[in-house]
C-alpha positions in Angstrom: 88.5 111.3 85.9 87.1 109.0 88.7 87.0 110.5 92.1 89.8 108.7 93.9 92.4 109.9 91.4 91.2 113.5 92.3 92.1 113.1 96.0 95.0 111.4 95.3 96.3 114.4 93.1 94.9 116.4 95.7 97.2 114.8 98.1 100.2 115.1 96.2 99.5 119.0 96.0 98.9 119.0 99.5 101.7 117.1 100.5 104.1 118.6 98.1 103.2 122.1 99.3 103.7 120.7 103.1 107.7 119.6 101.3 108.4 122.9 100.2 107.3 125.3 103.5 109.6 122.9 105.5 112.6 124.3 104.0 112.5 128.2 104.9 110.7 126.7 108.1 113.6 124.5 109.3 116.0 127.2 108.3 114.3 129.8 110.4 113.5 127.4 113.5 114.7 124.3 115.3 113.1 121.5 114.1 111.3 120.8 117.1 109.9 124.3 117.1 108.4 123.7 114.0 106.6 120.6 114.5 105.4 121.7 117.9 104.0 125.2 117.3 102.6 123.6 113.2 100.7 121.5 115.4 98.1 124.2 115.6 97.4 123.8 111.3 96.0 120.2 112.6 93.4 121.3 114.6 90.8 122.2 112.1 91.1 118.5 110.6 91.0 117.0 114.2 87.7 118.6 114.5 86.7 117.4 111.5 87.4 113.6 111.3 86.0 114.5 115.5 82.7 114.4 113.8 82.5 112.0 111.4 79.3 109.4 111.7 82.1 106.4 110.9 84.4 107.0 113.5 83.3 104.4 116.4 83.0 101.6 113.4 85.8 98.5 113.4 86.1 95.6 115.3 88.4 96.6 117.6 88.5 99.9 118.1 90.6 100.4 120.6 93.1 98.3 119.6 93.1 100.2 116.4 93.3 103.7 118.1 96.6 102.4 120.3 98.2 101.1 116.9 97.2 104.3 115.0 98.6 106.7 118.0 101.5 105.1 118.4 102.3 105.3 114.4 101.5 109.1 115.2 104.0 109.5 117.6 106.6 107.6 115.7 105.9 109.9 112.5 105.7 112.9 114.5 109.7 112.3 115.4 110.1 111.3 112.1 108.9 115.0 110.9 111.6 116.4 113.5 114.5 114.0 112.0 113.4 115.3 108.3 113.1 119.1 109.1 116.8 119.0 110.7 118.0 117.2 107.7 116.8 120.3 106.0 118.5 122.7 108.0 121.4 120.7 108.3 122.0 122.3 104.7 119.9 119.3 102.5 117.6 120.7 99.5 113.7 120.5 99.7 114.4 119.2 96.0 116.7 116.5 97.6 115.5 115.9 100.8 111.9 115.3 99.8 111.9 112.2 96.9 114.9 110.6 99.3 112.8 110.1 102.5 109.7 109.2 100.2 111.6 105.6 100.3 110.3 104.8 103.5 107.9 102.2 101.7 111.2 100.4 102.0 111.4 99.9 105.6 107.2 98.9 105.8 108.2 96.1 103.0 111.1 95.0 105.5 109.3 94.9 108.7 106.2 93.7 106.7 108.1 90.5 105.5 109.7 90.2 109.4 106.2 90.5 111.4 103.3 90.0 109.0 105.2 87.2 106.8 104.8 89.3 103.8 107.2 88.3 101.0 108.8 90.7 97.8 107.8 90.3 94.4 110.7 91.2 91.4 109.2 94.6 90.9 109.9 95.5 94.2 113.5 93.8 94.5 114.1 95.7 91.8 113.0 99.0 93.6 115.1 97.9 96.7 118.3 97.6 94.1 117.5 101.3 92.3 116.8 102.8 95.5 120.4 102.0 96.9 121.6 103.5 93.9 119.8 106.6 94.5 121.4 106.8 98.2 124.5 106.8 96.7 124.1 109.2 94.2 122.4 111.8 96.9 126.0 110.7 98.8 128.7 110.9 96.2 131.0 113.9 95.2 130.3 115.3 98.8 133.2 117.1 100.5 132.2 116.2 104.0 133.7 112.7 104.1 131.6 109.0 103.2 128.1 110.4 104.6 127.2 113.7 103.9 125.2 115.0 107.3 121.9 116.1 105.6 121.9 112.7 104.3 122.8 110.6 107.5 119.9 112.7 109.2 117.5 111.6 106.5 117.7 108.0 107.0 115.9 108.9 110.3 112.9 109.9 109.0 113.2 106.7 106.3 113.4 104.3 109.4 110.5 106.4 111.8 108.1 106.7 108.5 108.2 103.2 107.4 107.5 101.8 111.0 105.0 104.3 111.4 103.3 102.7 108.2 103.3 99.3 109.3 101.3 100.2 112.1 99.2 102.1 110.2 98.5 99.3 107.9 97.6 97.3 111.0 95.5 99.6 112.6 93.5 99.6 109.9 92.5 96.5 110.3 90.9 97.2 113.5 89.7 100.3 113.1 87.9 102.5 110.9 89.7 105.0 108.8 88.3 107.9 110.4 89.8 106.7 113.5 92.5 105.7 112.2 93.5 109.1 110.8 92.3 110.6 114.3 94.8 108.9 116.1 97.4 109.1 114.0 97.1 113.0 114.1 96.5 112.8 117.6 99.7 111.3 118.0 101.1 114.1 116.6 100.8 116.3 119.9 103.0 114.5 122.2 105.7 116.3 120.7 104.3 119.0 121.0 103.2 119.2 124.5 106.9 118.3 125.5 109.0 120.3 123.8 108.4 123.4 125.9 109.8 121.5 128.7 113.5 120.4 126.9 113.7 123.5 124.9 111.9 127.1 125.4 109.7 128.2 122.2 109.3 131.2 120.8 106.7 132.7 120.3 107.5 136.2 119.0 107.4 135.6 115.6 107.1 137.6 112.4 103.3 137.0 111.1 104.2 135.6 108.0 106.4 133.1 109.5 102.9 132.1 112.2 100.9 131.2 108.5 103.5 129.5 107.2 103.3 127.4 110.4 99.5 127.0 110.3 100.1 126.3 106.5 103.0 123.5 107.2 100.2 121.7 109.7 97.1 122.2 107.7 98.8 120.8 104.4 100.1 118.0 106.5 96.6 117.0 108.2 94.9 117.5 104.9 96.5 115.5 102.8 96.3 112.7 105.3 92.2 113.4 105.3 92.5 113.3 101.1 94.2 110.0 101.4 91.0 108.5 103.1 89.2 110.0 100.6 91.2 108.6 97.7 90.6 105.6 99.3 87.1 105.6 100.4 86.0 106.5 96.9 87.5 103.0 95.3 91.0 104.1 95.0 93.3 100.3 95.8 96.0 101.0 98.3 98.8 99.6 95.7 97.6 102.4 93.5 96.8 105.5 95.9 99.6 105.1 98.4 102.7 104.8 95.6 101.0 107.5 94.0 100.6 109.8 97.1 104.5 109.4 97.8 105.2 111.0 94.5 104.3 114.5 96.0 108.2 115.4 95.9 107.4 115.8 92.0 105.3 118.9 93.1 108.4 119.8 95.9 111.0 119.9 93.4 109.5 122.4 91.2 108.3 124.5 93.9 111.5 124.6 95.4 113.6 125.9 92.5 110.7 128.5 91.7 110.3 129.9 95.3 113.6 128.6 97.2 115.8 129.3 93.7 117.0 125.9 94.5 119.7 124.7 91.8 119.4 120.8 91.1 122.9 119.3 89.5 123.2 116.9 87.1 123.8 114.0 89.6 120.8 115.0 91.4 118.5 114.9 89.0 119.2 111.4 88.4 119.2 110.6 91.9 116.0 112.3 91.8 114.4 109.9 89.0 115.9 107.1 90.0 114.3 107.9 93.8 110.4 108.3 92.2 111.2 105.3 90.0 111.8 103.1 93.3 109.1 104.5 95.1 106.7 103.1 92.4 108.5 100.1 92.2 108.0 99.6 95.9 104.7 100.3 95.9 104.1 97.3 93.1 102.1 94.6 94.3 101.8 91.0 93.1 98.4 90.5 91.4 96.1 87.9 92.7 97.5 84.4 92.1 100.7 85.7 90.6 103.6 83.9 93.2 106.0 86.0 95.0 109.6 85.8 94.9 109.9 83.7 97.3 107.4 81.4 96.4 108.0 81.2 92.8 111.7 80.4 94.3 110.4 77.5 95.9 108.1 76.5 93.4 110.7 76.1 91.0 113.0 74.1 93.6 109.8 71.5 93.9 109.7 71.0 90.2 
């Protein structure tokens, strides 16, 4: 098994394990809460990726570091918007695969800023995953938008812009740095939230490594990712891959939360992973995109 499928995996488990804590987390804290004082799981990595030889390397550094915090901070409200769609009474098993569509929104703004264009593969993704939304939506007693699922569009919207700079920072920076940034990013949040809303620290132990858990997971399986990719792994490849981690959520959740998945979700569920992959499909090299086999086609 070559190496960059290993971290992948890892990442998955990391992730997915960072999927399910969020669940009993959200329920027992407001969401701010939880990304503030899980803030203290990323400090280990910080020091880590602090040290690494790479770090300074990039053409523009600094320009780099500004993209990559900024993506941080975006993704760090992001987090908040997807723990209160939890406690607003969505599943982990639900929640999870439905905001792994942000690739949606960094194919959108992609084709708006960077003049990227879709290929049929990921049309198609576009199509499946508005099926998906509505089966999440449908047979729901609280009107046309159920409220965990109007709440996880947020994190859909905050995620996918935080990618696209993410994906431009990286062109500036190194990937060390990168991932620095982006964590660092993280602790705006943090450092404000005591100021709009008084945290508590009297907690029950269990619920403090649960906490250091939900931060650790999260900063490791962003450090795994730079692994999977450092070790040969193409980003088409790793980063649809790496947003499967709900597949190790779902499971998880009905063994530890005693989640029940219906019928309807299930297929909402497949049909979720199934765009995600589809998303994540690039064009090979020299194969036209839609819209330029459109044109093509209109020349001839």
């Amino acid at each position: 098994m070559p190496r960059w499928l290993i971290f992948t995996l890892l990442t998955m488990l990391l992730w997915g394990g960072w999927g399910v804590l969020s669940k009993p987390l959200s329920s027992a804290l407001s969401p701010w809460q939880v990304q503030t004082l899980s803030a203290l799981g990323l400090l280990p990595v910080l020091a880590l990726m602090g040290g690494s030889r790479n770090l300074r390397s990039g053409a523009k550094s600094a320009r780099g570091f500004i993209l990559a915090f900024a993506s941080g901070v975006l993704g760090s409200i992001g987090n908040v918007a997807y723990y209160q769609a939890l406690a607003a009474g969505g599943k982990a098993a639900a929640v999870t695969p439905i905001t792994a569509l942000y690739p949606l929104v960094t194919i959108v703004l992609a084709m708006v800023f960077l003049r990227e264009r879709l290929n049929r593969v990921q049309v198609l993704g576009v199509g499946v995953s508005l099926v998906a939304l509505y089966l999440f939506n449908v047979g729901g007693d609280t009107g046309w938008l159920t409220p965990w699922l109007g709440v996880a569009l947020l994190p859909i919207a905050l995620w996918g812009a935080s990618a696209l700079l993410q994906k431009i920072a990286t062109g500036s920076a190194s990937t060390e740095l990168v991932t620095l940034a982006f964590l660092l990013g993280e602790m705006p949040v943090a450092l404000l939230t005591p100021i709009f809303q008084p945290l508590e620290f009297r907690l029950p132990g269990s619920t403090w490594l649960m906490l250091g858990l939900l931060g650790l997971f999260f900063g490791l399986g962003n450090l795994t990712l730079i692994f999977a990719y450092g070790t040969g792994g193409r980003a088409a490849v790793v980063t649809p891959l790496a947003s499967l981690y709900a597949v190790v959520t779902i499971p998880l959740a009905m063994v530890f939360l005693h989640e029940h998945v219906a019928l309807r979700e299930w297929l909402g569920i497949a049909l979720t992973l199934a765009a995600v992959v589809a998303l994540g499909w690039e064009t090979p090299p020299g194969a036209p995109s839609l819209g330029e086999s459109t044109l093509s086609s209109r020349k001839s």
